[in-house]
N, C-alpha and C positions, 0 to 999 in steps of 0.2 A: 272369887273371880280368877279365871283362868290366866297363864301371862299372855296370852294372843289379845285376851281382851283388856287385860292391864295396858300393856304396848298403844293399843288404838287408842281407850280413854286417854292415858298422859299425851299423843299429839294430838290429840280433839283439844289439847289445853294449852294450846299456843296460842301466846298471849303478846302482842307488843314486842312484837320480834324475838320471843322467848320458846327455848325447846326446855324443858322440864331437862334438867340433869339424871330425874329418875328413868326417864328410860333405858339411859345403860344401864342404871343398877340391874331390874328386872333383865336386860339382855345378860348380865354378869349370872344373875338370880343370887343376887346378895339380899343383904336385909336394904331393904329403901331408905331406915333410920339411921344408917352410918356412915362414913364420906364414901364418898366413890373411889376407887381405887386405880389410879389411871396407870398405873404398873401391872397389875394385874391382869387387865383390858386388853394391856400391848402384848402378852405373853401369852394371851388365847391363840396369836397370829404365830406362831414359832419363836423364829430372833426379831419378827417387828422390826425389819429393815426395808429402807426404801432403794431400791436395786438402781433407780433411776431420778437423778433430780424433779424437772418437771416444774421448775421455778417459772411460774410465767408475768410477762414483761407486759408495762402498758409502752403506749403509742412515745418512741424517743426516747426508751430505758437502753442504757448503755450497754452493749453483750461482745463474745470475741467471737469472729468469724476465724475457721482454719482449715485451710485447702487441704493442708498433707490429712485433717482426723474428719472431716465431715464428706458424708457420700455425694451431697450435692449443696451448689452458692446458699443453699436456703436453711442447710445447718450451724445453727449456733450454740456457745455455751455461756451460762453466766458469766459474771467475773470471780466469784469466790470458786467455781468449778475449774476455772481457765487456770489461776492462779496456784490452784492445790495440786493440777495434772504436769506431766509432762511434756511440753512445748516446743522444748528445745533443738533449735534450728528451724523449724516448721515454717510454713510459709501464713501467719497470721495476721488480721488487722482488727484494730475495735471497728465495730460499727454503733451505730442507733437505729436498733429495732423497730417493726411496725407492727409491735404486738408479738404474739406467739410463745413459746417458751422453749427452757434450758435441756437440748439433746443431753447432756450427760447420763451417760449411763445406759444411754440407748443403742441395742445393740444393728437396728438395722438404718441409725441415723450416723451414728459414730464412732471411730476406730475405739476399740479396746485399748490400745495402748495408749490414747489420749484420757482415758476415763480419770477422774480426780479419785482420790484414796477414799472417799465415800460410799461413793455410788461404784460398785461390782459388775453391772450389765443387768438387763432386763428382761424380764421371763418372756418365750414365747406361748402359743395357747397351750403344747404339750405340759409345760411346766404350771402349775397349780398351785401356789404355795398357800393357799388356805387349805388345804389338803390337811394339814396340821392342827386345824381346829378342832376342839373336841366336836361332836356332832351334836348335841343338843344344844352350844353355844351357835353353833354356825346356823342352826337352825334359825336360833332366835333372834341372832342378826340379820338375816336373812329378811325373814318378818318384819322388823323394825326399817327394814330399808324400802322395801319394795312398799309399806304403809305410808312409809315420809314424804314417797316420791309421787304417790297416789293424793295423799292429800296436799302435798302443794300444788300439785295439777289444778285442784278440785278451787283451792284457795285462789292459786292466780286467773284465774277464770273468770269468778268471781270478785275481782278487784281486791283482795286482800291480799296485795303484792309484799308490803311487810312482814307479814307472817307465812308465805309463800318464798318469801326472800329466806327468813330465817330456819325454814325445814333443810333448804339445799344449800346454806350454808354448813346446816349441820352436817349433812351428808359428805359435804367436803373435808369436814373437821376430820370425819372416821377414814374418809380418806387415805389421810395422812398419818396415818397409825401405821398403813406398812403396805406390802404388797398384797398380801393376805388379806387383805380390809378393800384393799380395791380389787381386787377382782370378786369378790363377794358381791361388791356395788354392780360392776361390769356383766354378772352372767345374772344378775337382777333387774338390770334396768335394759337388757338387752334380749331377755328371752319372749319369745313370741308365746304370748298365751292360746290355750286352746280355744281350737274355733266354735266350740258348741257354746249358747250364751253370751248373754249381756250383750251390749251393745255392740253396733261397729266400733267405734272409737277405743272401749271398752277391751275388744279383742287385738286391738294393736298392742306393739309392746311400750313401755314406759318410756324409753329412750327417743318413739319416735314421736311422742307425746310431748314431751320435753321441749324436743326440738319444735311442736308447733305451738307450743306455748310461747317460746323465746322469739317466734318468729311474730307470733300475734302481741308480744307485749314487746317487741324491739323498742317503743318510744320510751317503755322503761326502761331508763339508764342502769338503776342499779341491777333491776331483776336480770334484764341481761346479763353485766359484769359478771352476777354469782353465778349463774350457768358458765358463763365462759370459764369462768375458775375454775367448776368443779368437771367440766367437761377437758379440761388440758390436765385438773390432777391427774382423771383416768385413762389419757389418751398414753401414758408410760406401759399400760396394760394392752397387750396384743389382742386378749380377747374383745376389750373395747374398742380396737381400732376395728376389729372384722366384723363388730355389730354397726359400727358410726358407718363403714362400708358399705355394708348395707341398704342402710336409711338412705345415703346416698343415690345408690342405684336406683332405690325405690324412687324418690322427689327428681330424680332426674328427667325418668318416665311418665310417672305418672300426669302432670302439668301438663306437658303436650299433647297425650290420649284424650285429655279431657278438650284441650279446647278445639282439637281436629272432629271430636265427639258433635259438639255441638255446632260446628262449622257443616257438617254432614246433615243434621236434623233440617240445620237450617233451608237446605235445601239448595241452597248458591254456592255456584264455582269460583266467586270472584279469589282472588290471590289477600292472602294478608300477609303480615310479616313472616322470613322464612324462619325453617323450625329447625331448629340443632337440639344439642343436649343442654341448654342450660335457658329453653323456652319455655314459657310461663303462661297458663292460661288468665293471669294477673292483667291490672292495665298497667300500662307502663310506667304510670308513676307512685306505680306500689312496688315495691321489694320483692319479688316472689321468689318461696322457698328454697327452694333450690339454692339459686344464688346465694341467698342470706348462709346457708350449711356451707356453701363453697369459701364464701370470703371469710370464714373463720377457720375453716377447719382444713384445705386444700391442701397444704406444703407438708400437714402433717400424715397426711392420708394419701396422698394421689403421686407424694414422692416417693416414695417407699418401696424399693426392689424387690423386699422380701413378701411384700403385698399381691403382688403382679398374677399372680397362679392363682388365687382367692379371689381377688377381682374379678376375674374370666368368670373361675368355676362355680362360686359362692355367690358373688355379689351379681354375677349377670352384665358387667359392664360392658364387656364387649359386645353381648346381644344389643344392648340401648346404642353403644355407640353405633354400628351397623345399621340399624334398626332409623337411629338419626340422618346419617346420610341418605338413606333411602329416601325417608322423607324431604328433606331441603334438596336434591335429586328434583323429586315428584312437581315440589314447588316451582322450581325455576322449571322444568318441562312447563309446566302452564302457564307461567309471565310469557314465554312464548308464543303460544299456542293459541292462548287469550284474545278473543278481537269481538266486541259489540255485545260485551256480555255469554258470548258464547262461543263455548271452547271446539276448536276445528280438530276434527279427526284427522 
């Protein structure tokens, strides 16, 4: 047996919230009968350092806000970051957080000169630090990740949210090995497959899979939790913020084409609710997507200075936002215009 198809059978064997330990082996390409070597594992990444905290906070966890080191009110740092950096004089206050996580280390959220003796700054997309791994390893991890993230898709779909739970927790675990480990994750779970074959869905990429999985199982408490975790490990990683970007711009759009779509079929001019960028072909007392990607992921993505050029150029948002006004524009011209069912020239 091949290790492509070693890799698949050990997550076909998740069992009870359990990921086989042997799948690293085979990514390691050790013997399977010996411990795992988790030294070894860290040293495929280079130095296996985490350039960026990325500690993230549930609802009421204590963090320090600080005017003189954060670019805007919405950046925070732990307390063990806050504590280890230099503060002094600064104009700082504790708060209690409403979720999110630890700026330290990040270079377009937080001054350098605040950083804690840990955490260094954080690569942007030019920088690569998996770049380092041997290639047959990076392959194999490769493999293994973009497998794990396919079958918990496959699993949470299917109501086997626990073992669904525990693939993407795993994925979080390697995470946390180093930056080299997350951007691995990042340009896997974020590259667009080719368009030829397999299904629609299919041809999407993983990340935005992900994200409609977490939207469709929001009632699950945990399944969401471990998405959010492992979606804020890799929000440290700039390549994952210009793919999260993305998704954005996409669920922005898409939602209102659709339901202007069928507003047109319909054949009726009547007015419905106006359309901005964060309208939903959903009923109202559903969550729709968009939304649900905003209230989680917003202050880390849409504050971001150094975003601003990508956004336009990459992600498209200026076209949607334009694009949006035109329409709620359009809409209010015809609450106007409006009279007896039928709209006056």
């Amino acid at each position: 047996m091949d290790w492509r198809s070693r890799i698949t059978s050990l997550l076909d064997q998740v069992r009870e919230g359990e990921v086989p330990e042997t799948v690293l082996k085979v990514v390691l390409d050790e013997d399977e009968r010996v411990e795992f070597d988790v030294a070894l594992f860290q040293e495929k990444a280079g130095d296996g350092l985490s350039r960026a905290c990325g500690t993230t906070w549930k609802q009421g966890e204590l963090a320090y806000l600080c005017n003189t080191c954060g670019q805007d009110p919405t950046c925070a740092v732990c307390i063990p970051c806050f504590r280890d950096g230099n503060h002094e004089g600064h104009d700082y206050a504790m708060i209690k957080t409403n979720g999110g996580c630890c700026d330290c280390g990040d270079i377009q959220a937080w001054a350098r000169s605040g950083f804690c003796s840990r955490h260094v700054g954080t690569s942007t997309t030019s920088e690569d630090f998996s770049s380092t791994m041997p290639e047959d390893f990076k392959g194999r991890l490769s493999f293994a990740v973009s497998e794990a993230a396919e079958k918990a898709i496959e699993l949470g779909e299917n109501g086997r949210t626990k073992d669904a739970e525990a693939l993407l927790d795993w994925l979080a675990s390697i995470a946390r090995y180093g930056d080299g480990f997350r951007r691995v994750i990042s340009v896997n779970l974020g590259e667009q497959p080719s368009t030829g074959g397999g299904t629609v869905e299919e041809r999407n990429s993983l990340l935005r899979r992900l994200l409609r999985l977490q939207t469709a199982q929001r009632k699950q408490d945990s399944l969401d939790r471990i998405l959010d975790a492992l979606f804020f490990d890799l929000l440290v990683d700039f390549c994952f913020r210009s793919s999260l970007l993305r998704e954005i711009a996409y669920t922005y759009e898409r939602p209102s084409f659709a339901r202007r779509t069928a507003q047109r079929e319909d054949g009726r001019h009547t007015s419905t609710d106006e359309y901005g960028i964060l309208q939903s072909s959903d009923s109202d007392d559903e969550e729709s997507e968009d939304k649900f990607i905003l209230q989680h992921f917003s202050c880390q993505i849409l504050t971001v200075p150094g975003l601003v050029a990508e956004m336009i150029q990459e992600g498209g948002i200026l076209d949607v936002v334009i694009h949006a006004l035109s329409r709620m524009y359009n809409d209010s011209y015809r609450k106007f215009c409006f009279d007896d069912n039928e709209l006056i020239d």
